[in-house]
Every structure is written in structure tokens, then in C-alpha cells.
N, C-alpha and C positions, 0 to 999 in steps of 0.2 A: 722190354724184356728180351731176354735172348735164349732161344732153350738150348740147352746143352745134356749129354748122357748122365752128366751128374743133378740135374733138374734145371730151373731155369735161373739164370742170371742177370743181372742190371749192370748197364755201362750207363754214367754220365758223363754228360760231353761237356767240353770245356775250347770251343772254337778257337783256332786263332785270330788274336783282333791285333795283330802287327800295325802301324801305320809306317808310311815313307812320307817323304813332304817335297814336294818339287816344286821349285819358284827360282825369279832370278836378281841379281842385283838391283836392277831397277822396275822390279816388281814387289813390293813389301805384301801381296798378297798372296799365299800358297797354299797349293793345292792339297788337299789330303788323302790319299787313297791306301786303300787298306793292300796289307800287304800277304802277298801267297803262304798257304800253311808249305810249310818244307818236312816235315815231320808230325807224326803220329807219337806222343809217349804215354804206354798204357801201364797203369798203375794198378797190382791189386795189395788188396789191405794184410794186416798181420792172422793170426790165430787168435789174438786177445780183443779185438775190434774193428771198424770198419772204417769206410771211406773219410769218417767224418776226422781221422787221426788230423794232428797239425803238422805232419812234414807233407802228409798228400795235399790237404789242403793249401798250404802256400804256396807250393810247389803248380796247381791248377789256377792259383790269383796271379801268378809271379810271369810264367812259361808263356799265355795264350799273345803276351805284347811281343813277344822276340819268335812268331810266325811258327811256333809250336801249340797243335792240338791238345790236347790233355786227355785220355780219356780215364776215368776214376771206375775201378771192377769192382764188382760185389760177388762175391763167388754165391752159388745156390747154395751153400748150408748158413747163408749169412742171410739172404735173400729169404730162406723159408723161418727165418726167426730162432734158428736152432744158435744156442749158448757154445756148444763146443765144435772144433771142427774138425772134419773128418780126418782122416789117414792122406797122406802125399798124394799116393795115387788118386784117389778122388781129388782132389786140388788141380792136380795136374789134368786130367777129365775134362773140369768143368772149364779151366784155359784156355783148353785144347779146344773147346766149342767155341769158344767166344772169339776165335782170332779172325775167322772170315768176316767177322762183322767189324775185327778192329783196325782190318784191311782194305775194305769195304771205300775209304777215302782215297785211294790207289796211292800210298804217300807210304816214307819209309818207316818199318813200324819199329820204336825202342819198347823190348820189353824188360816191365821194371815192379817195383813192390817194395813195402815196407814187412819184413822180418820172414815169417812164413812165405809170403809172398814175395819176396825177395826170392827163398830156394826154390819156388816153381817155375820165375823166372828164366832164372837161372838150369834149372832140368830139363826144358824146354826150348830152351835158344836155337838151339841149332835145327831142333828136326822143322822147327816151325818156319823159318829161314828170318829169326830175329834180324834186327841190322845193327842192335848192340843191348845190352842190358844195365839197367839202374838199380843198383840193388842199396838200399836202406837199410841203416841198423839191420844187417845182414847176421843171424843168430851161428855163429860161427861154432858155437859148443854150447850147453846148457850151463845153465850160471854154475860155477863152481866144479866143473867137467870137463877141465879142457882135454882129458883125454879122447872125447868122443867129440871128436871135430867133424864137421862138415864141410872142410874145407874143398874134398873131393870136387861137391858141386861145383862154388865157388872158382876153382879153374877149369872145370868141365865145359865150361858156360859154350866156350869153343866163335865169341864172338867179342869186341871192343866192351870192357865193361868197366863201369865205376862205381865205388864201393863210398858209400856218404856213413860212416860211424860215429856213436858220440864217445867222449874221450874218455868216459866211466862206464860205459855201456857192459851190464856185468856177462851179455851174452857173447862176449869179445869185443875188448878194447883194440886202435888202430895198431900197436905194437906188437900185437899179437900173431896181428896177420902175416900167412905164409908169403915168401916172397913168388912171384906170378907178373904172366902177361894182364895188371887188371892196375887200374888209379885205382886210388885212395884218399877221399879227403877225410880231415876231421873237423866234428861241432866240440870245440874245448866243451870240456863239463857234464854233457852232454849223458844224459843216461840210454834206454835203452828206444825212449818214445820222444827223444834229444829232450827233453825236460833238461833244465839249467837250477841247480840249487840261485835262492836267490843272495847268497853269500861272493857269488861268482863274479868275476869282473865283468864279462859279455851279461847281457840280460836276456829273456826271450825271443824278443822282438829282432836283437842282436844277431842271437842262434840261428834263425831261421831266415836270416839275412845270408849268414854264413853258406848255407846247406843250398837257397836258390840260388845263389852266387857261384855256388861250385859246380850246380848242374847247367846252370844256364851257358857257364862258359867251357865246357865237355862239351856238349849238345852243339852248340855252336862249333867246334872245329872237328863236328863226324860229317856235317853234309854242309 
């Protein structure tokens, strides 16, 4: 547990377990040692759910082999059992507590999140001195609102940022998005939690092939 001004919070850790393999041609036995974490990516969950989502989840089985940490947040209103979650600012609060401790491995920290957690990310980047942001099924407008965009955040972020959207995702799809200093990848099909109709050519398994594929090789050409 971690306390914070908004109550206390849970980080789970997901090490890096990289290997490298060193041996020589007329050595058929090689050595195995485990390789240096290079990065920190801290994930917190949506409004509607927790850690247990499947892009955070793959995203912490996929990342710890390619010498990235994982750490999975649970903000305090998730953490005390509460159904709904609070106002930004308290989001942002409870964040804001948890970063010493997501610093705490002295390694460069990407802050990142699926939907709601995606914009606190993203509100937070810069004063916290992120070293980039991942933002997921980023809720770009309320379904059916695109007038009330949030895109502000989005390029406010004021640091190297990639945006993982599914390609139906009714809280804005990839073509929606403003143009900006920010990647973009898309999960064809892909709703708003990347769920895949099973009509769809890609399958799930597919999907979230796609989504660590995109981050793994971003990640890869920041450090």
C-alpha cells in the first residue's frame, strides 16, 4: 500500500525478467543472464474498472521480457471498494502520491493508463517530470459528444506520447483524433475496452497482439 492525500493506494509490480544469451561458436552452451530493467511503465486503470482490464494485463505478461517494469495502480477510491470514482482532481491527488514510490527504482518513469487514467496521465506529465506517456483507449469525448472534446489534455501532455485506440471505440475512434506532436496506433475493431466483435477478422488474442506490439516497439525507441 501506498498512502496518498486521496487515501491509500496499491501498486503491483511486474519486474523486468529480460534475458540476453552469451556463448560462442564453438561453445553450444550459453550462458543466461537476466537483463537490466531500462524503464519504469506505470499504468492506472479506467473509471469503470481495475487493474484486472486485458490491455493492462497483457500489456504486464508481454513488457517485463523486453527489460521493462510494469507497475499496475489502483487508485484509493478503487482500493477502498468504492463503485464510483471520484472528480479528476482527486485522481490526480492520489497520482500524485504514488510517483515517489514509482520512482523509487531510480529508472525512467513512462506514465500511462487505460481511459480515465489515460487523462491523469496525461494532466500530470509534465509537473511530475514523466519521461513520456501511454495513453489507452484515451476517452477523447463522451460517446456521442464530440463536441466536448478533451483533446486539450491529450496535447497538453507536453511530453513523447502514444495513443493505443480501438478502431470503434465510441469514446473516439483513431480518425477522429486532432492532429498533434503524439503517435497513434490502432486495434482494428476494437471497442472501447479493445473487445473485438467475434465477426471480425483479427480475434482477441490477435487484438492484443496488436496493442503490445505497438507499445513494445514505441517503448523500445524512447531509451
Amino acid at each position: 500500500m501506498v498512502d496518498t492525500d486521496a487515501g491509500p493506494a496499491r501498486i503491483t509490480w511486474f519486474p523486468a525478467t529480460g534475458t540476453t544469451k552469451a556463448g560462442s561458436a564453438t561453445n553450444t552452451t550459453k550462458a543466461t543472464t537476466a537483463a537490466p530493467a531500462r524503464l519504469v511503465l506505470a499504468l492506472g486503470h479506467g473509471a469503470g474498472g481495475g487493474i484486472e482490464a486485458r490491455d493492462l494485463r497483457a500489456l504486464a505478461a508481454a513488457l517485463p521480457a523486453h527489460g521493462v517494469t510494469v507497475a499496475l495502480v489502483e487508485q484509493p477510491w478503487r482500493v477502498a471498494g468504492k463503485r464510483l470514482a471520484p472528480a479528476p482532481k482527486t485522481l490526480d491527488t492520489g497520482w500524485r502520491g504514488l510517483w515517489p514510490a514509482l520512482t523509487a527504482p531510480g529508472l525512467p518513469v513512462v506514465a500511462g493508463g487505460r481511459s480515465a487514467g489515460a487523462r491523469v496521465a496525461c494532466r500530470t506529465a509534465a509537473e511530475l517530470g514523466a519521461h513520456a506517456v501511454l495513453a489507452l483507449s484515451f476517452p477523447l469525448h463522451p460517446p456521442g459528444k464530440p463536441e466536448k472534446s478533451r483533446k486539450d489534455e491529450l496535447l497538453g501532455s507536453g511530453v513523447p506520447t502514444l495513443v493505443v485506440q480501438g478502431g470503434h471505440d465510441p469514446f473516439g475512434r483513431p480518425a477522429e483524433f486532432p492532429p498533434g506532436e503524439y503517435e497513434i496506433a490502432e486495434v482494428p475493431y476494437g471497442d472501447h475496452g479493445f473487445a473485438v466483435p467475434k465477426k471480425a477478422g483479427p480475434g482477441q488474442d490477435e487484438a492484443m497482439e496488436i496493442l503490445t506490439a505497438a507499445v513494445t516497439g514505441w517503448l523500445a525507441a524512447l531509451v
